[in-house]
Biopython code that builds the backbone (N, CA, C, O; Angstrom):
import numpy as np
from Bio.PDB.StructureBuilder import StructureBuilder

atoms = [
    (1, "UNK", "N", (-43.383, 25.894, -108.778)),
    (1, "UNK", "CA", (-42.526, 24.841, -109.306)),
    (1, "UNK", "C", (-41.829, 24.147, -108.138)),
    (1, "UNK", "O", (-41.288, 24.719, -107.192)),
    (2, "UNK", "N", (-41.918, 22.851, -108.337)),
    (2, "UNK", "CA", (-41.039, 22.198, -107.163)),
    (2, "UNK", "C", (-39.640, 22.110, -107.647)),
    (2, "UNK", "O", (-39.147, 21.895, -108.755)),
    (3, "UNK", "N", (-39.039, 22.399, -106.186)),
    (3, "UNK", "CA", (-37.445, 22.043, -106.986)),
    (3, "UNK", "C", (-37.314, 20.808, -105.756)),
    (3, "UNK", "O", (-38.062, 20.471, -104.839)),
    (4, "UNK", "N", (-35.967, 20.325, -106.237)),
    (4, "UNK", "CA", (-34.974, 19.000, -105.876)),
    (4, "UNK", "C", (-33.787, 19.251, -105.968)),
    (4, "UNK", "O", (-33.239, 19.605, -107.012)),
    (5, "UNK", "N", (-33.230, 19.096, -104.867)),
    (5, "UNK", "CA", (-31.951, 19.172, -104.640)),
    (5, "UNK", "C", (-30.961, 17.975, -104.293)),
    (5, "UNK", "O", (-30.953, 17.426, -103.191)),
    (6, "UNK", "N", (-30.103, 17.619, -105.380)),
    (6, "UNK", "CA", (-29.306, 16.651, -104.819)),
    (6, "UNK", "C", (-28.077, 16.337, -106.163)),
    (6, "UNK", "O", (-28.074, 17.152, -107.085)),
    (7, "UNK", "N", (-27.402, 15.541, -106.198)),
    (7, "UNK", "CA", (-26.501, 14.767, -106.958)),
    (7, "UNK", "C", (-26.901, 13.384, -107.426)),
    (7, "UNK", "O", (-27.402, 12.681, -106.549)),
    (8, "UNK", "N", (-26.761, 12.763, -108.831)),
    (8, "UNK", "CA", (-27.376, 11.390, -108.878)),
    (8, "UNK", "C", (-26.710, 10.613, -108.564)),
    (8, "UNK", "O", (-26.910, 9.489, -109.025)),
    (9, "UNK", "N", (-25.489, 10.849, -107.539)),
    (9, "UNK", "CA", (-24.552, 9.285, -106.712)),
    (9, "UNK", "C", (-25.236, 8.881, -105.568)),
    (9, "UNK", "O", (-25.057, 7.842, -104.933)),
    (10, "UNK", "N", (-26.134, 9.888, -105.322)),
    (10, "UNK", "CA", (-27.410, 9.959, -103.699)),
    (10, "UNK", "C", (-28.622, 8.949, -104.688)),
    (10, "UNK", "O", (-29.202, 9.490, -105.629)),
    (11, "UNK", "N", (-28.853, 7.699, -104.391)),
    (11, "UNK", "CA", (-29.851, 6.909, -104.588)),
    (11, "UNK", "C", (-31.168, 7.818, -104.288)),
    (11, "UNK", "O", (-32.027, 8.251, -105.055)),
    (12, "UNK", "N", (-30.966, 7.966, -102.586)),
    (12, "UNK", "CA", (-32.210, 8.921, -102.723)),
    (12, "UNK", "C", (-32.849, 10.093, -103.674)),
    (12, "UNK", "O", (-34.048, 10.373, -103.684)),
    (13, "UNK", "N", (-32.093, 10.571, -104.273)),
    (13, "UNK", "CA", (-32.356, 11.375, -104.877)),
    (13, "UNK", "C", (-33.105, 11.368, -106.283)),
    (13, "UNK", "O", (-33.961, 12.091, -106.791)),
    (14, "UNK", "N", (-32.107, 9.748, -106.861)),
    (14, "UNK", "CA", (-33.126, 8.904, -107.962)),
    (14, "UNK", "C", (-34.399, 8.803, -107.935)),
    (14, "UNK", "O", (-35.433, 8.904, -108.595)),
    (15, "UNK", "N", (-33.798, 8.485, -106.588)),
    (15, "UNK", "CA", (-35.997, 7.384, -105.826)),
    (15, "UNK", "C", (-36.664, 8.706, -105.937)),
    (15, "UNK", "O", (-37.613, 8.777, -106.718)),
    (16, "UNK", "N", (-36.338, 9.681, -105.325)),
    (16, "UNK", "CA", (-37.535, 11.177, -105.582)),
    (16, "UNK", "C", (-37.620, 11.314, -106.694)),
    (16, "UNK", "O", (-38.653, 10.761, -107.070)),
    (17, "UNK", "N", (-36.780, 12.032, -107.978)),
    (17, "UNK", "CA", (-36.469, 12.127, -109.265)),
    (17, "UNK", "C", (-37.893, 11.258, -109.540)),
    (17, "UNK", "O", (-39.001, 11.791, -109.487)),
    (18, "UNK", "N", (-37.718, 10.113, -109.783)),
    (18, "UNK", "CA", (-38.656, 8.953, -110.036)),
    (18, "UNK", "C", (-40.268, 8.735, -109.476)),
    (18, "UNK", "O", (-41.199, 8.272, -110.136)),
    (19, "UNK", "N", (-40.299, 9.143, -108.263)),
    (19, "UNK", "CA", (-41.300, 9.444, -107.774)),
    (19, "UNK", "C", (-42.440, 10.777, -108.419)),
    (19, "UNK", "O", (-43.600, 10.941, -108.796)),
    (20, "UNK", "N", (-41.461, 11.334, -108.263)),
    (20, "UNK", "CA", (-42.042, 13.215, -108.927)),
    (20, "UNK", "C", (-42.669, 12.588, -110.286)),
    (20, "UNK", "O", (-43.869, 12.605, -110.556)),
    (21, "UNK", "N", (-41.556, 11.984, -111.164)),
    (21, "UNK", "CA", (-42.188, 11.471, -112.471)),
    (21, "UNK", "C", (-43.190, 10.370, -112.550)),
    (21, "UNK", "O", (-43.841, 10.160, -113.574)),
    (22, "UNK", "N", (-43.304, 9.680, -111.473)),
    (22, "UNK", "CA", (-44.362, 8.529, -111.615)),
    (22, "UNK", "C", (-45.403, 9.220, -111.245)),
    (22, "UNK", "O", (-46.441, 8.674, -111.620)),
    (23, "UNK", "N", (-45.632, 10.566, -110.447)),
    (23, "UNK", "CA", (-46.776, 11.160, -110.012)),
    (23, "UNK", "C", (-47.051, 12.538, -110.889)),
    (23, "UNK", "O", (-47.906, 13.329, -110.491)),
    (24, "UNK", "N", (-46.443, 12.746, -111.862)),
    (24, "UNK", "CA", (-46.406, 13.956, -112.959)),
    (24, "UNK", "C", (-45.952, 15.116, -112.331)),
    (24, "UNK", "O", (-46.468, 16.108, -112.847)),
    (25, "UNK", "N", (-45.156, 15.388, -111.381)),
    (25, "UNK", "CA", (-45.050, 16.294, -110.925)),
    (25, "UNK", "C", (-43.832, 16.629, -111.527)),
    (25, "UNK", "O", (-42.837, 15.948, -111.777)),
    (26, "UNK", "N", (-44.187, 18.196, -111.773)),
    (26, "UNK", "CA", (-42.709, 18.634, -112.940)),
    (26, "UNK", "C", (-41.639, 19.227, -111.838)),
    (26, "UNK", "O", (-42.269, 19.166, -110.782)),
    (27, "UNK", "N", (-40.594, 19.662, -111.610)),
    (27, "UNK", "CA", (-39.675, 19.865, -111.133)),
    (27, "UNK", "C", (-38.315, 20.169, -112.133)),
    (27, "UNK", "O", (-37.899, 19.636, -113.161)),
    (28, "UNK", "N", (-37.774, 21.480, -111.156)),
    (28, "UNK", "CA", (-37.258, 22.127, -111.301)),
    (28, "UNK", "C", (-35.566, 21.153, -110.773)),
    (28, "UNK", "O", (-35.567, 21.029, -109.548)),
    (29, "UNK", "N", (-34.622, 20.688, -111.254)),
    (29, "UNK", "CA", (-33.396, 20.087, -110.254)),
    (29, "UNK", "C", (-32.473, 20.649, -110.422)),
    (29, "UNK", "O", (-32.098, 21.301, -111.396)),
    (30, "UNK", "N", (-31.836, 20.360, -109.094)),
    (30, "UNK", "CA", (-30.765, 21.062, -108.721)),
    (30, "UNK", "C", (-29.779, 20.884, -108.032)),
    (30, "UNK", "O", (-29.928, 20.862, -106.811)),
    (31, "UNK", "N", (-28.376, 20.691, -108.653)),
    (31, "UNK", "CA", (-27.185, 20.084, -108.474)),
    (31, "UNK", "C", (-25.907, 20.894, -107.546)),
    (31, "UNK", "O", (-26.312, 21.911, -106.981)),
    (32, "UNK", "N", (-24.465, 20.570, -107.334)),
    (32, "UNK", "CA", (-24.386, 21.347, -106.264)),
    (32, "UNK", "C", (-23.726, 22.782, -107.295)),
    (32, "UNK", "O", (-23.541, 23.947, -106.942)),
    (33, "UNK", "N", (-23.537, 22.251, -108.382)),
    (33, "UNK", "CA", (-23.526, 23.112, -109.170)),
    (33, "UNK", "C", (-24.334, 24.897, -109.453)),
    (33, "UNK", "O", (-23.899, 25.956, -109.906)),
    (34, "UNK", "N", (-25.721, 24.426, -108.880)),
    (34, "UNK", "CA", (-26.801, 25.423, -109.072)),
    (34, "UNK", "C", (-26.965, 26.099, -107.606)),
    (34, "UNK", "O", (-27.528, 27.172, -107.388)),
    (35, "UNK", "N", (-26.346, 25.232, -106.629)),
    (35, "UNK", "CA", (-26.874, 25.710, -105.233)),
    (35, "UNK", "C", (-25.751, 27.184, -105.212)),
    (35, "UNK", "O", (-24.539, 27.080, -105.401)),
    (36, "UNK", "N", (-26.695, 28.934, -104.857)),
    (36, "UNK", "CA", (-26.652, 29.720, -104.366)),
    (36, "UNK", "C", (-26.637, 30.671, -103.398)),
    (36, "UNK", "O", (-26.038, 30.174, -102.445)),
    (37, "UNK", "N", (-26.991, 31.811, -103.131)),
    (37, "UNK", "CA", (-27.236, 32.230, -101.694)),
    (37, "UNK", "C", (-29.015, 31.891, -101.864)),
    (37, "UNK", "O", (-29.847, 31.293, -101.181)),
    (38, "UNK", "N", (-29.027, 32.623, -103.136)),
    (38, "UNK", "CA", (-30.870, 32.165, -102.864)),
    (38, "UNK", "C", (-31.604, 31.222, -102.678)),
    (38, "UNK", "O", (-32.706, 31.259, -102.130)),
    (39, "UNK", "N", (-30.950, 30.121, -103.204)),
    (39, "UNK", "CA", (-31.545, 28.794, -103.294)),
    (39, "UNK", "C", (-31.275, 28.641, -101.520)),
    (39, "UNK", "O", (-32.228, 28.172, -100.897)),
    (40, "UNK", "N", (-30.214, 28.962, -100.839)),
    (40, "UNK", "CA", (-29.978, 28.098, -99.726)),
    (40, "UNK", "C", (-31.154, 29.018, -98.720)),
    (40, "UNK", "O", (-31.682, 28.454, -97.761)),
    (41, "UNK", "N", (-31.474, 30.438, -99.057)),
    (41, "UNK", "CA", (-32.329, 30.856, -97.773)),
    (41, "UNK", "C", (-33.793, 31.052, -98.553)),
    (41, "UNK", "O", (-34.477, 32.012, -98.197)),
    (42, "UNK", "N", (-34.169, 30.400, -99.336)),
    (42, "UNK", "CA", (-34.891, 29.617, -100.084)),
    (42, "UNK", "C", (-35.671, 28.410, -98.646)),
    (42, "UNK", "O", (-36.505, 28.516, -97.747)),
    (43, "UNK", "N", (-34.665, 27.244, -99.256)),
    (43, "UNK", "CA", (-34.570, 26.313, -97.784)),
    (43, "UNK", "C", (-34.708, 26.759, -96.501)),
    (43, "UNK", "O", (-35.462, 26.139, -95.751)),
    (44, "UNK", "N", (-34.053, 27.827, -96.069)),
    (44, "UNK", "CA", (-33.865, 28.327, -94.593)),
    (44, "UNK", "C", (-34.982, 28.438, -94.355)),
    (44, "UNK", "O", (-35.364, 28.006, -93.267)),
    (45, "UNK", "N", (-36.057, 29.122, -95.367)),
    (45, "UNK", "CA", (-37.313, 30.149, -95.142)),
    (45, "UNK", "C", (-38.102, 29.035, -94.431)),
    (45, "UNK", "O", (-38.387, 29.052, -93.234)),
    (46, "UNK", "N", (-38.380, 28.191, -95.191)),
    (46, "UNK", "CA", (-39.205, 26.945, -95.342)),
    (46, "UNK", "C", (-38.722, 25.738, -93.995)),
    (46, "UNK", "O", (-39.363, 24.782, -93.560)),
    (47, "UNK", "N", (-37.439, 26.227, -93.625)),
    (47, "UNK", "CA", (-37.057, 24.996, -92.429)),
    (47, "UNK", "C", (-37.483, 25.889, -91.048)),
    (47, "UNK", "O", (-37.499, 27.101, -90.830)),
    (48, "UNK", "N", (-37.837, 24.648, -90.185)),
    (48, "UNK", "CA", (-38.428, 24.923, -88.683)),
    (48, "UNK", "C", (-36.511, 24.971, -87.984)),
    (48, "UNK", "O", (-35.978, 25.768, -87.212)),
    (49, "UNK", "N", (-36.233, 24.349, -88.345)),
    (49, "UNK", "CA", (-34.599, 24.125, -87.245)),
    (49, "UNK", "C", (-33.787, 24.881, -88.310)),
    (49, "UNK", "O", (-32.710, 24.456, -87.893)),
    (50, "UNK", "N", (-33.408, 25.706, -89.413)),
    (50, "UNK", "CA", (-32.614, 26.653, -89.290)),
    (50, "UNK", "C", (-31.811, 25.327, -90.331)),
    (50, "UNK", "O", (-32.236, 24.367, -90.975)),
    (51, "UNK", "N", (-30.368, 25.960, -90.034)),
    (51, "UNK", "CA", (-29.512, 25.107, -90.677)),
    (51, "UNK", "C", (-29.053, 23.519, -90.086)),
    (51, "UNK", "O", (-28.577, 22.467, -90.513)),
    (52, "UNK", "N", (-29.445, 24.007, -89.072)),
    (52, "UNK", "CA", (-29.576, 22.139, -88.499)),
    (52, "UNK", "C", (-30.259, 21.239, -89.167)),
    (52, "UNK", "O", (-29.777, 20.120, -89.342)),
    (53, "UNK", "N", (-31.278, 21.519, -89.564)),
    (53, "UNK", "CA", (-32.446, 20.752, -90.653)),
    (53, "UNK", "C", (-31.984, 20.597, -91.958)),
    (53, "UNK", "O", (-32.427, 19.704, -92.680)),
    (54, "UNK", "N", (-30.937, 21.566, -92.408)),
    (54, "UNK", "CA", (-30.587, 21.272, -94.090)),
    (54, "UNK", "C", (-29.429, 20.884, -93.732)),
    (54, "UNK", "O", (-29.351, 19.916, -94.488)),
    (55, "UNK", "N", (-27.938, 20.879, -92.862)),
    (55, "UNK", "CA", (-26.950, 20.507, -93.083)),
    (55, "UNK", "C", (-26.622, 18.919, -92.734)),
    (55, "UNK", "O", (-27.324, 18.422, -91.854)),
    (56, "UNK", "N", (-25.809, 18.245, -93.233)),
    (56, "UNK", "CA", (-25.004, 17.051, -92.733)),
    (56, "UNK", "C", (-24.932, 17.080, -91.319)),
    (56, "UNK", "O", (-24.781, 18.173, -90.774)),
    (57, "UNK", "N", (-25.026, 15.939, -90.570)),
    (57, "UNK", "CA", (-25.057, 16.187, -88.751)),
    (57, "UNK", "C", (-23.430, 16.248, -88.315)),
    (57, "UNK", "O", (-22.807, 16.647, -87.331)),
    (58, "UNK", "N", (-23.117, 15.664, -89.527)),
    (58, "UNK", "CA", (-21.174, 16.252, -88.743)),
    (58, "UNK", "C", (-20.940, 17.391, -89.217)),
    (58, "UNK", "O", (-19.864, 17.852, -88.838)),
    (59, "UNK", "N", (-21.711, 18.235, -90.117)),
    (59, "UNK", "CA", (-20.978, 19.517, -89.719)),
    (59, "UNK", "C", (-22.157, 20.679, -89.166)),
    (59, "UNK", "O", (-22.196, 21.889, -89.389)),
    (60, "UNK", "N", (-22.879, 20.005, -88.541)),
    (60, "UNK", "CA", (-23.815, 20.999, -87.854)),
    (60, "UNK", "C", (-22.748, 22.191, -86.932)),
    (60, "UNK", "O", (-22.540, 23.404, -86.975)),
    (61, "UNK", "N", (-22.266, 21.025, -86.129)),
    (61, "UNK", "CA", (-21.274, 21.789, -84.782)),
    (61, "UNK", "C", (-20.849, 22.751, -84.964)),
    (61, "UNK", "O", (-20.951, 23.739, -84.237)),
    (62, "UNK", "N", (-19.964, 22.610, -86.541)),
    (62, "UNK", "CA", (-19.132, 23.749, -86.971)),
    (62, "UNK", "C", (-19.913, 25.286, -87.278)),
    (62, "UNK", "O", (-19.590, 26.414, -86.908)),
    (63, "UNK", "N", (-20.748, 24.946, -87.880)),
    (63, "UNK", "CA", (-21.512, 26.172, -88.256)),
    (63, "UNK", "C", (-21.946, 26.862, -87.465)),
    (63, "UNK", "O", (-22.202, 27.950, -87.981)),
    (64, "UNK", "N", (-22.354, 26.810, -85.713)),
    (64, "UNK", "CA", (-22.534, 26.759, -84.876)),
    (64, "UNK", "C", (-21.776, 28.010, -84.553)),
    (64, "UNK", "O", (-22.366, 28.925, -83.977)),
    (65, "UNK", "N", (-20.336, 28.132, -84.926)),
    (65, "UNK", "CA", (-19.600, 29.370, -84.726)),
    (65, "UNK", "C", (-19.769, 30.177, -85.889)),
    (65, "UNK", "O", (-18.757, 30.803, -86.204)),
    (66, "UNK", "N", (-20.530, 30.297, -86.438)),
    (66, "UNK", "CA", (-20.336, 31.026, -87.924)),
    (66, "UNK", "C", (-21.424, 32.030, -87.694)),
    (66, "UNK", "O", (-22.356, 31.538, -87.058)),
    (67, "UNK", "N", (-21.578, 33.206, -87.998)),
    (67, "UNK", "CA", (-22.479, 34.212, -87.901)),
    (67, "UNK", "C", (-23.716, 33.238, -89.083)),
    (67, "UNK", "O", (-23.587, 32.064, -89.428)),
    (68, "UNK", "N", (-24.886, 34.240, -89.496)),
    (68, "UNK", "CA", (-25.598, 33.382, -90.594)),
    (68, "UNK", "C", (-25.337, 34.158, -91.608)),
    (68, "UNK", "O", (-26.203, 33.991, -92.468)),
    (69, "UNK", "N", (-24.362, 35.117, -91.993)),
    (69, "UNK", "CA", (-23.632, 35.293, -93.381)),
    (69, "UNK", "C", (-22.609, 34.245, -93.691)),
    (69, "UNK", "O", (-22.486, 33.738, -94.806)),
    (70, "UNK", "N", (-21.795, 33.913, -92.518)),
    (70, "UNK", "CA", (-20.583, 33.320, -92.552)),
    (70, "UNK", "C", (-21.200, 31.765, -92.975)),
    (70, "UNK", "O", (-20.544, 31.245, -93.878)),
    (71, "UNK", "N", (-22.110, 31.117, -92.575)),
    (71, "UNK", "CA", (-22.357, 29.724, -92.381)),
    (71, "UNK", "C", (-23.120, 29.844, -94.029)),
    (71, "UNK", "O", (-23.105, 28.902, -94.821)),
    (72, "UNK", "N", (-23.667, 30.992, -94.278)),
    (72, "UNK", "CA", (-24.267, 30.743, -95.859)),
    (72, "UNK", "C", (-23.805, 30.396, -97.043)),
    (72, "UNK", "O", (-24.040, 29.564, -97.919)),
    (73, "UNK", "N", (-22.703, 31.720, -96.712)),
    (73, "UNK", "CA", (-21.263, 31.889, -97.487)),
    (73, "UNK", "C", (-20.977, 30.536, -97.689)),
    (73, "UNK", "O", (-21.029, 30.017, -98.804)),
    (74, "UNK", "N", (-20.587, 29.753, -96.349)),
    (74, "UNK", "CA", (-20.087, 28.575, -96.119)),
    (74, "UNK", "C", (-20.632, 27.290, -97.199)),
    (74, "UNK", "O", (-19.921, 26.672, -97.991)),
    (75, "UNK", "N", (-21.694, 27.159, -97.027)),
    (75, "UNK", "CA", (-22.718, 26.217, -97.491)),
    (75, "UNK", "C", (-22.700, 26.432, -99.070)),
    (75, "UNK", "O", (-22.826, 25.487, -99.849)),
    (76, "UNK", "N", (-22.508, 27.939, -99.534)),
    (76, "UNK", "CA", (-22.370, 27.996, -101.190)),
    (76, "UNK", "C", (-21.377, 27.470, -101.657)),
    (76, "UNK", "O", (-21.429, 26.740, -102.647)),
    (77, "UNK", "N", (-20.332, 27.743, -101.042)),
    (77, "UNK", "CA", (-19.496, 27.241, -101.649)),
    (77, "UNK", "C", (-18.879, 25.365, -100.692)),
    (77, "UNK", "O", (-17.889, 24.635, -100.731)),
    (78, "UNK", "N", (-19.671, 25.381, -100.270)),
    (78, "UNK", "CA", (-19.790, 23.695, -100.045)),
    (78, "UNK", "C", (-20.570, 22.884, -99.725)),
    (78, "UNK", "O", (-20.710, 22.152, -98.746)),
    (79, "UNK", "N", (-21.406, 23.166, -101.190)),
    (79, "UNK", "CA", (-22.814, 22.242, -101.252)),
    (79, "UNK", "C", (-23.011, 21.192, -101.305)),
    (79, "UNK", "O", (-24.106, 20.725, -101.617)),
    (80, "UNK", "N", (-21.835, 20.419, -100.964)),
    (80, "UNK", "CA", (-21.978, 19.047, -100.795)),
    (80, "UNK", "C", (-22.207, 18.740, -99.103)),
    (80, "UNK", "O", (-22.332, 17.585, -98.695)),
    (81, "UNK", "N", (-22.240, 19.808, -98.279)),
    (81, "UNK", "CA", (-22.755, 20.144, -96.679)),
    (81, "UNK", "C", (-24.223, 19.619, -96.201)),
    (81, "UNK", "O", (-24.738, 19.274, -95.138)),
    (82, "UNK", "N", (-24.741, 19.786, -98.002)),
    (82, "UNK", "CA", (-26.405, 19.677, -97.367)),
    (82, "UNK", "C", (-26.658, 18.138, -97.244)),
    (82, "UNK", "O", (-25.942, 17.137, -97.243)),
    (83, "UNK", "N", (-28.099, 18.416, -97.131)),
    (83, "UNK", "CA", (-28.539, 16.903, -97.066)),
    (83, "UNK", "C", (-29.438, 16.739, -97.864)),
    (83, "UNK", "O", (-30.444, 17.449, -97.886)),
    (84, "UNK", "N", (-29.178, 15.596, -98.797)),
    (84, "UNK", "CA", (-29.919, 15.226, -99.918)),
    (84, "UNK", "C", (-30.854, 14.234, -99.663)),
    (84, "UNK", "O", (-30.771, 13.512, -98.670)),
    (85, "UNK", "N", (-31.892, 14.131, -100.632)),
    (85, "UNK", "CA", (-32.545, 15.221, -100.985)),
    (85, "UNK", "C", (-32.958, 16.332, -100.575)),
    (85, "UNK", "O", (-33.065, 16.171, -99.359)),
    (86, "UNK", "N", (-33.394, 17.825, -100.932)),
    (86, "UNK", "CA", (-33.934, 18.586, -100.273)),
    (86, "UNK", "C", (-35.304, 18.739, -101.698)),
    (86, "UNK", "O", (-35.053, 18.633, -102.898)),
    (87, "UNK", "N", (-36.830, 19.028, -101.028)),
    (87, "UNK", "CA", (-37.432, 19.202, -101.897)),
    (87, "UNK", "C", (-38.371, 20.197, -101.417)),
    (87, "UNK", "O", (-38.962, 19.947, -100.367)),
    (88, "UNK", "N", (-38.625, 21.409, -102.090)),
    (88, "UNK", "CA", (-39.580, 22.198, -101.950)),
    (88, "UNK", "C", (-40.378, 23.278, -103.013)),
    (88, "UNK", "O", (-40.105, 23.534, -104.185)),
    (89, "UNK", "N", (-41.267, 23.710, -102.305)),
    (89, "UNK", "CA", (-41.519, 24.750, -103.517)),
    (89, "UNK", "C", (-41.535, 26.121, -102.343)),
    (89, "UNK", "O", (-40.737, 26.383, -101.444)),
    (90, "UNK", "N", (-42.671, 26.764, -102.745)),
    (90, "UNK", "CA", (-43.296, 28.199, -102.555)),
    (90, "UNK", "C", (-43.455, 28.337, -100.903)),
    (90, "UNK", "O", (-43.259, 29.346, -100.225)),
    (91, "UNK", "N", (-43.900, 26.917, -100.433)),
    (91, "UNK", "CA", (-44.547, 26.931, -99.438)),
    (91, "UNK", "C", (-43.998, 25.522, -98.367)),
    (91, "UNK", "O", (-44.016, 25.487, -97.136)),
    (92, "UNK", "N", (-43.674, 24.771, -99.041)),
    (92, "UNK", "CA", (-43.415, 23.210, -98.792)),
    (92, "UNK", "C", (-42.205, 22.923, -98.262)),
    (92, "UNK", "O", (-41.319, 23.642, -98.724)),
    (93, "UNK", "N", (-41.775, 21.978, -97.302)),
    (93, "UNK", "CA", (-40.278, 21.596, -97.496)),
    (93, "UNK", "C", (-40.307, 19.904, -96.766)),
    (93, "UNK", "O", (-40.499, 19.298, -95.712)),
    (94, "UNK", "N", (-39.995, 19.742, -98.078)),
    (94, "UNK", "CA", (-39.318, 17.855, -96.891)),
    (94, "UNK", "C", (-37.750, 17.644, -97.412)),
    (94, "UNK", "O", (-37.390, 17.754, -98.584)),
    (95, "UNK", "N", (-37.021, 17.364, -96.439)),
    (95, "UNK", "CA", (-35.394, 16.872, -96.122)),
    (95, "UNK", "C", (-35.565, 15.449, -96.599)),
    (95, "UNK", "O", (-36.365, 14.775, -95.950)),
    (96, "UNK", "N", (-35.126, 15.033, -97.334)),
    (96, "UNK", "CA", (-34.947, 13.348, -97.027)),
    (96, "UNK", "C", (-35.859, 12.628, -97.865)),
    (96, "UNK", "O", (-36.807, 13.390, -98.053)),
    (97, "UNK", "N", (-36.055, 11.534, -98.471)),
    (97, "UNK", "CA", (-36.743, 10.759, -98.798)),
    (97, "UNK", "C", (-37.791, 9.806, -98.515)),
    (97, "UNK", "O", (-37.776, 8.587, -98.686)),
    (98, "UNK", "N", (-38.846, 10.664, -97.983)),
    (98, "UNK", "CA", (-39.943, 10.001, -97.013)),
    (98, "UNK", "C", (-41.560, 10.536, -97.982)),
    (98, "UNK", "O", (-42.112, 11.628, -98.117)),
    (99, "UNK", "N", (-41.799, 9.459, -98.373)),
    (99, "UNK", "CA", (-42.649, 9.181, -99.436)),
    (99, "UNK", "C", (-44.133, 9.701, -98.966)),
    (99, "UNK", "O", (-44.911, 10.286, -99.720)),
    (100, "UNK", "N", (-44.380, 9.401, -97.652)),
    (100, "UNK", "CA", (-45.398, 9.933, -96.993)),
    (100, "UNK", "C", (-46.007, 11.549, -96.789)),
    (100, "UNK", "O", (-47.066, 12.175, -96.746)),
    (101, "UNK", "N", (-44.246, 11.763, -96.681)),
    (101, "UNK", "CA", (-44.042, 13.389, -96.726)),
    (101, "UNK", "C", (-43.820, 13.646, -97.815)),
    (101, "UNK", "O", (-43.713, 14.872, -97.794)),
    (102, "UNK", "N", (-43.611, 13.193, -99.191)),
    (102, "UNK", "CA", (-43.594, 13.761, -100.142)),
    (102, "UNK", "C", (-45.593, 14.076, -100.617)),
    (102, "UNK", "O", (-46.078, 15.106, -101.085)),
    (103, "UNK", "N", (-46.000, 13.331, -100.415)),
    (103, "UNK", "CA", (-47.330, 13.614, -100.708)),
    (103, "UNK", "C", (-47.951, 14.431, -100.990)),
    (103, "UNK", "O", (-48.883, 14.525, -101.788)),
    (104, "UNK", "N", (-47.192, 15.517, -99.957)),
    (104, "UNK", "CA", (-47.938, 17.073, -99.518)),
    (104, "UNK", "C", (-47.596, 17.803, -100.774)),
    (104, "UNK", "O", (-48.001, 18.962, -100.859)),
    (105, "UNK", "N", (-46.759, 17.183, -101.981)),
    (105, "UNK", "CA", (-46.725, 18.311, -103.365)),
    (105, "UNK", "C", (-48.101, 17.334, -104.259)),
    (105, "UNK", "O", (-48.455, 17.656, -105.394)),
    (106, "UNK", "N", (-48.505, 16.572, -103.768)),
    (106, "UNK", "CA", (-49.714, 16.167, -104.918)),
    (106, "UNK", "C", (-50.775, 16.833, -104.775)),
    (106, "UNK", "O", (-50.887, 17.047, -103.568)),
    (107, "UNK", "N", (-51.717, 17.335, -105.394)),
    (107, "UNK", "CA", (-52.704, 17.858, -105.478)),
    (107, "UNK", "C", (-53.744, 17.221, -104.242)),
    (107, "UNK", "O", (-53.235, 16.269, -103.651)),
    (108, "UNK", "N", (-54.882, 17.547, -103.856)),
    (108, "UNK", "CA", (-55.422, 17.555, -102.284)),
    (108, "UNK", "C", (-56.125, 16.048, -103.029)),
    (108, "UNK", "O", (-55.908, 14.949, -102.517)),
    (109, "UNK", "N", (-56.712, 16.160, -103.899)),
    (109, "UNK", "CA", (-57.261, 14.921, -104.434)),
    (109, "UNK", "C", (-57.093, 13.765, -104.680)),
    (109, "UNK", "O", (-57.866, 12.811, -104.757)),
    (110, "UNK", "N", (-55.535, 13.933, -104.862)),
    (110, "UNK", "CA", (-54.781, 12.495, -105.265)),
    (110, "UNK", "C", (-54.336, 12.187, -103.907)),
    (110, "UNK", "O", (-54.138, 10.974, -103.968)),
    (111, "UNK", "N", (-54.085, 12.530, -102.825)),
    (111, "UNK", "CA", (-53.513, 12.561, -101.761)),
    (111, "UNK", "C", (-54.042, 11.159, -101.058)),
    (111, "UNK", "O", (-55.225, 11.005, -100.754)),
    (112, "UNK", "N", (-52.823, 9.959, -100.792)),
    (112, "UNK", "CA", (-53.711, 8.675, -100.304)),
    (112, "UNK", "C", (-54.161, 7.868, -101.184)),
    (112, "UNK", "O", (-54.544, 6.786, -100.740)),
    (113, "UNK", "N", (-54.277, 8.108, -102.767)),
    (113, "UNK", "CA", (-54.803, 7.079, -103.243)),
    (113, "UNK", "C", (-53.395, 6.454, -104.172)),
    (113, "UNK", "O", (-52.856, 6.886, -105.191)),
    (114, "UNK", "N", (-53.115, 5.291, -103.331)),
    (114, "UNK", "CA", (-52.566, 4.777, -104.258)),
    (114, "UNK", "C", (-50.857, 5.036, -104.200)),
    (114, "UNK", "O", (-50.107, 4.767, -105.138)),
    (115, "UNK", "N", (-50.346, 5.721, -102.657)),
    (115, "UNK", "CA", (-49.218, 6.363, -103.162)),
    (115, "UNK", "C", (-47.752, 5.478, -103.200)),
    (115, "UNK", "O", (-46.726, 6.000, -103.637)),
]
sb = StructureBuilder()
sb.init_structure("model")
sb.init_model(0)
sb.init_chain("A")
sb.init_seg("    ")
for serial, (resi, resn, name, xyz) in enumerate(atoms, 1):
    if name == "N":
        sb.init_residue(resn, " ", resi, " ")
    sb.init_atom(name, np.array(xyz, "f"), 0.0, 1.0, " ", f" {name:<3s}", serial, name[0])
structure = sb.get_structure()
């Protein structure tokens, strides 16, 4: 299942929302309401840069002093830290709203035609 992570005041997050549905892709969403410890090392698993890759760039610095219990902790309870969109599944992860990179959840077949 793909999930999505974001709030609907993030445009971007519409434009994915919308995308997923113009391409049938079902999804799982998720508000800052839902964001957990699991959901966030979920993300971690799947990111190459760690929490640099999922957080806001002004508060990268801070976290920086935080052990990675302390900065998790951190992030649950202030999930408005991340950066929206976040979209992934099992295996997948794209940050951000880049249509090119969303691709990689369509099936190998549809991939390029038409996106």
């Amino acid at each position: 299942m793909i999930k999505v992570y974001g709030e609907d005041k993030e445009k971007t997050v519409l434009k994915c929302l919308d995308w997923m549905g113009a391409h049938h892709l079902p999804c799982e969403r998720l508000t800052n309401s839902n964001v957990d410890k699991e959901v966030v090392v979920d993300i971690l698993k799947l990111s190459e840069g760690g929490f640099d890759d999922c957080v806001k760039s002004g508060y990268r610095a801070a976290l920086n002093n935080f052990s990675f219990t302390e900065a998790l902790n951190f992030i649950v309870e202030n999930p408005n830290l991340l950066r929206e969109p976040i979209i992934w599944n099992e295996n997948k992860l794209v940050i951000g709203f880049q249509i090119d990179e969303l691709t990689t959840f369509l099936p190998r077949g549809q991939r390029g035609q038409g996106i």
